[in-house]
N, C-alpha and C positions, 0 to 999 in steps of 0.2 A: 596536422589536424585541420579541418575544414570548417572554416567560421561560417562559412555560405551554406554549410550543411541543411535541409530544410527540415530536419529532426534533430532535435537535441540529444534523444537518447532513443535506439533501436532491437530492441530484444528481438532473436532468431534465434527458435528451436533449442528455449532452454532448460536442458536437461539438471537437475540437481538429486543428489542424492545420498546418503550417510550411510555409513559402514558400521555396522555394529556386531556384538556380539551375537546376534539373531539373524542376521542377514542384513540384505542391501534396502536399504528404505528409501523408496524411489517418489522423493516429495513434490518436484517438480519435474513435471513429463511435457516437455513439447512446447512449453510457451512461449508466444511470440507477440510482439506489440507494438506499438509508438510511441513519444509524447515527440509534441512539438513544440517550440519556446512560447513559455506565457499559457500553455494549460494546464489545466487541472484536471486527475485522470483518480476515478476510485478502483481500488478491489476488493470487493466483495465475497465474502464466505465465511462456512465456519470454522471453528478453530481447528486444525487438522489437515485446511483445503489446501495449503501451500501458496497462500497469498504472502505471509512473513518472511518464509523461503526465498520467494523469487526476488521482496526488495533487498533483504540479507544478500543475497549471491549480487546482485546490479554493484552492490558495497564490497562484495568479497569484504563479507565479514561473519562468514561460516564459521560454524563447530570447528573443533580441530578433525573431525569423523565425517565434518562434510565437506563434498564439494563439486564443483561442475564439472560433469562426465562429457557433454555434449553440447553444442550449442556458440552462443556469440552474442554480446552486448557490445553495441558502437555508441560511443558518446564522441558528437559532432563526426562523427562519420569513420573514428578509430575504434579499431577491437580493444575494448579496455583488459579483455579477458586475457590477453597474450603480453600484459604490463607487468614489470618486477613491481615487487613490494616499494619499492622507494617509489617508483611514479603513482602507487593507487593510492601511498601515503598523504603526497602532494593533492589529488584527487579525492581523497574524503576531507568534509568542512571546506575546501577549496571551490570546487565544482559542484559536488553532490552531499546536503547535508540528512540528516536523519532526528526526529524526535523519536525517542522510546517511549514505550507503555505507560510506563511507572518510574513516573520521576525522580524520586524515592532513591529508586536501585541505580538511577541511572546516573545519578550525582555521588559523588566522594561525600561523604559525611565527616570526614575529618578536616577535608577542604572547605576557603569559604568561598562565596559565589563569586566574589571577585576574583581570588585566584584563580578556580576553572576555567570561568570565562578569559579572564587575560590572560591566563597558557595556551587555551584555544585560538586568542586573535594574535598572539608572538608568532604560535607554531608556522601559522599561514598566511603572515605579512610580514614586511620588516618593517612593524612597528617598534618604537623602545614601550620600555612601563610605562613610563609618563602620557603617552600617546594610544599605548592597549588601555589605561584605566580609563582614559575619555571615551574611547569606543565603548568599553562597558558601559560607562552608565551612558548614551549615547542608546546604547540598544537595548537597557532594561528602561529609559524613559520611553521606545519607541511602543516596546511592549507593554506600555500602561503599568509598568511599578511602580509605586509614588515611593520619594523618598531615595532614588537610584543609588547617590550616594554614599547614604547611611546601611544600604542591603549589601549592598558587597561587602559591608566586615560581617557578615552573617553567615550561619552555615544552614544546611537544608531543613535540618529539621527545624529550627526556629521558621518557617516559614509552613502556611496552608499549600494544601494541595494543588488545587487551583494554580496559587503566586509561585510554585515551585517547575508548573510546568512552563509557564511566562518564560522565566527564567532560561528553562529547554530551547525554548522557542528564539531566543536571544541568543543563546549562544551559536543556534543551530544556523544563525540567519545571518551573525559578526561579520564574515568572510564576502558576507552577497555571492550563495553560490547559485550557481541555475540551476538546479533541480533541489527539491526541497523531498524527502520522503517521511508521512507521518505515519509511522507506525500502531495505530489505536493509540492516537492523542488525549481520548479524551474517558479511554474506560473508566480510569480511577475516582474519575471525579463526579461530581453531583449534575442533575440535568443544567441548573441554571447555570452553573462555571461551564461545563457543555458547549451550551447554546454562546456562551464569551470568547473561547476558544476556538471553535471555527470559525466567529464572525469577526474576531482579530486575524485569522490567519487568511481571511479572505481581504480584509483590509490592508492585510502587509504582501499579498501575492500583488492587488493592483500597483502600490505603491513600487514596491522593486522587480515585477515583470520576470518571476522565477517560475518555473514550471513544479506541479506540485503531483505525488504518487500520495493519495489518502488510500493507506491499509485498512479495513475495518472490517469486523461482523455486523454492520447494522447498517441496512440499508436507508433505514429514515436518516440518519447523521449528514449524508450525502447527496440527499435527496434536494438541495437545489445551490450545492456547491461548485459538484462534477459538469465538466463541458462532456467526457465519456465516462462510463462505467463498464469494468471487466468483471463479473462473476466465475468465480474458481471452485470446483469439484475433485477433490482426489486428483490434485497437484495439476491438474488441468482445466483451461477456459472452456466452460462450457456455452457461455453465451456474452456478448458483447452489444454495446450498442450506446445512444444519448440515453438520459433520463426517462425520458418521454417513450423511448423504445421499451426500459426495460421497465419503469412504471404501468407502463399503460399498453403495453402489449407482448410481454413476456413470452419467449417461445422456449426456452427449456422448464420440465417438469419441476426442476432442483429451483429455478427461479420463482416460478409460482408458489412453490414451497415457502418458498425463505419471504413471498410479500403475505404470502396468508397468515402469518406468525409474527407480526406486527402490527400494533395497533394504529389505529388511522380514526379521523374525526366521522367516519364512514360506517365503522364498525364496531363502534362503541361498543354497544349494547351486546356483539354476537361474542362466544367464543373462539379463544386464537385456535388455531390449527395448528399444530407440531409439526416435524415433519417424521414420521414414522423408522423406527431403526436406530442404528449405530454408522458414525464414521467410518467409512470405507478404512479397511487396512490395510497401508500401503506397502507390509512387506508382501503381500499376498496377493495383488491386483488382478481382477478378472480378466477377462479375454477381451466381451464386448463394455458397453457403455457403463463407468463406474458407480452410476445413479440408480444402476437398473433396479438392486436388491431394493432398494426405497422407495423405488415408484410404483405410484400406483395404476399406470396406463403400459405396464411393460409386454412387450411382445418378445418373441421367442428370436428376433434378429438382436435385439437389446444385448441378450445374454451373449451371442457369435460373434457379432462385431463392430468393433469401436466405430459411432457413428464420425463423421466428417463433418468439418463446418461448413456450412452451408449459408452462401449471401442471402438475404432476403431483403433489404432493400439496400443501399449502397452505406448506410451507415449501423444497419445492424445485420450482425450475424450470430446464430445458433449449434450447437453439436448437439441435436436431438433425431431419432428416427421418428418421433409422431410428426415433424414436417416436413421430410420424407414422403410419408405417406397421406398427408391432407394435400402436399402437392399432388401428387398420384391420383386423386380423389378431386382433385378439382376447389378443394376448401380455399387453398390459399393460393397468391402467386408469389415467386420466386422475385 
């Protein structure tokens, strides 16, 4: 493995997809990406798009019905994808950690936090007890739980929502791995625990210098988190770019979509904008552009064929046919 690698983690051409009794559900088609150590990378979409997918498969922690047909994930410059079970075991909480949705489901209720947490930092240190119990509280003092102590003889449900994802975040983080992935950290909870949650998790990215994958449907959450943001349509990237690209100059129709249906200090007053339709269904995928049945600018190539991503300036790019043809037209430059 190559420590010199200038990307910490590299997706190519990731196919994922689940076998069922109805056919092949092809959730992830073709995604490719970077991060590089020390950033912060959002995906964006709605529930359906296969942004959960793609961090699930990085984890090879599919369904038993799913799994990757096609493709390659490099962490420091090895195919993780071609590792037995015991090395990706060593590899999760070690290297690459994960918070789930719902904290709730995600902790043992019969277990207390202590115990979780200190099976978590034994599993992937050779710490003794005495030595995992300091690291716990250690790392629920760093996550702002008062009391660190007295919370580990505790079980989850004696704790709020909020203090229970803390908790996630503590354990997710024991090991110090480089890549941290937040899977909708903060659905469950109320705006103001919200707005606590990411601005800890930005406090603890500068403090240990881990690279972060924020999964979300909500563009506002990320909005001035993200170094880049990936937008996902029917298990594919459909646009790419900084903040600033995709805020304030959005070139796919699905992206203009998903900012007119949130509100902003801008738009108070007007009404949101939905985005018209149903989720793409991916046992069934069209031919051309997965967005096309939704949009409301579609042309008759939309429906024929899948458009390509197309650079438009060296840090943002698009999979749309209207800048195709504003090129064509002279509107934009490439």
């Amino acid at each position: 493995m190559s420590e010199n690698c200038e990307y910490m983690l590299e997706v190519k051409n990731l196919h994922t997809s689940f076998f069922t009794d109805s056919g092949e559900v092809k959730a992830v088609n073709g995604v490719s990406f970077d991060l590089k150590p020390g950033e912060i990378m959002g995906i964006v979409g709605e529930s359906g798009s296969g942004k959960s997918v793609t961090a699930y498969s990085v984890m090879q922690i599919l369904a038993d019905t799913g799994r990757i047909v096609e493709g390659s994930v490099f962490y420091k410059g090895e195919d993780i994808t071609r590792w037995d079970k015991r090395r990706m075991q060593k590899f999760r909480g070690k290297c690459c950690s994960i918070i789930f949705q719902d904290p709730m489901t995600s902790l043992n209720p019969v277990f207390t936090i202590g115990n979780q947490l200190m099976e978590a930092i034994r599993l992937h240190t050779d710490k003794n007890r005495s030595q995992a119990k300091a690291r716990a509280i250690e790392m629920l003092e760093l996550v702002g739980v008062n009391e660190p102590a007295r919370r580990l003889k505790q079980y989850p449900y004696e704790m709020s929502g909020g203090m229970r994802q803390r908790v996630m975040i503590a354990m997710a983080l024991a090991c110090e791995p480089d890549i941290l992935i937040a899977d909708e950290p903060t659905t469950a909870l109320d705006v103001t625990i919200q707005a606590q949650i990411l601005e800890l998790m930005q406090e603890l990215q500068k403090k240990m210098g881990m690279a972060i994958i924020m999964v979300t449907h909500d563009l506002g959450v990320i909005a001035d988190m993200c170094d880049k943001i990936i937008v996902m349509y029917g298990g594919s990237i459909c646009e790419r770019g900084t903040a600033d690209d995709i805020f304030y100059d959005p070139r796919h129709e699905y992206t203009k979509g998903l900012l007119r249906s949130i509100p902003s200090a801008t738009n108070s007053k007007e009404r949101l904008v939905p985005i018209s339709g149903s989720p793409i269904n991916l046992l069934n995928m069209p031919k051309g552009c997965a967005f096309c049945s939704r949009c409301d600018h579609a042309m008759k190539i939309c429906i024929e064929e899948k458009p390509q991503e197309l650079t438009l300036t060296p840090t943002h790019q698009a999979s749309c046919w209207m800048n195709v043809k504003k090129l064509q037209e002279g509107q934009v430059r490439p």
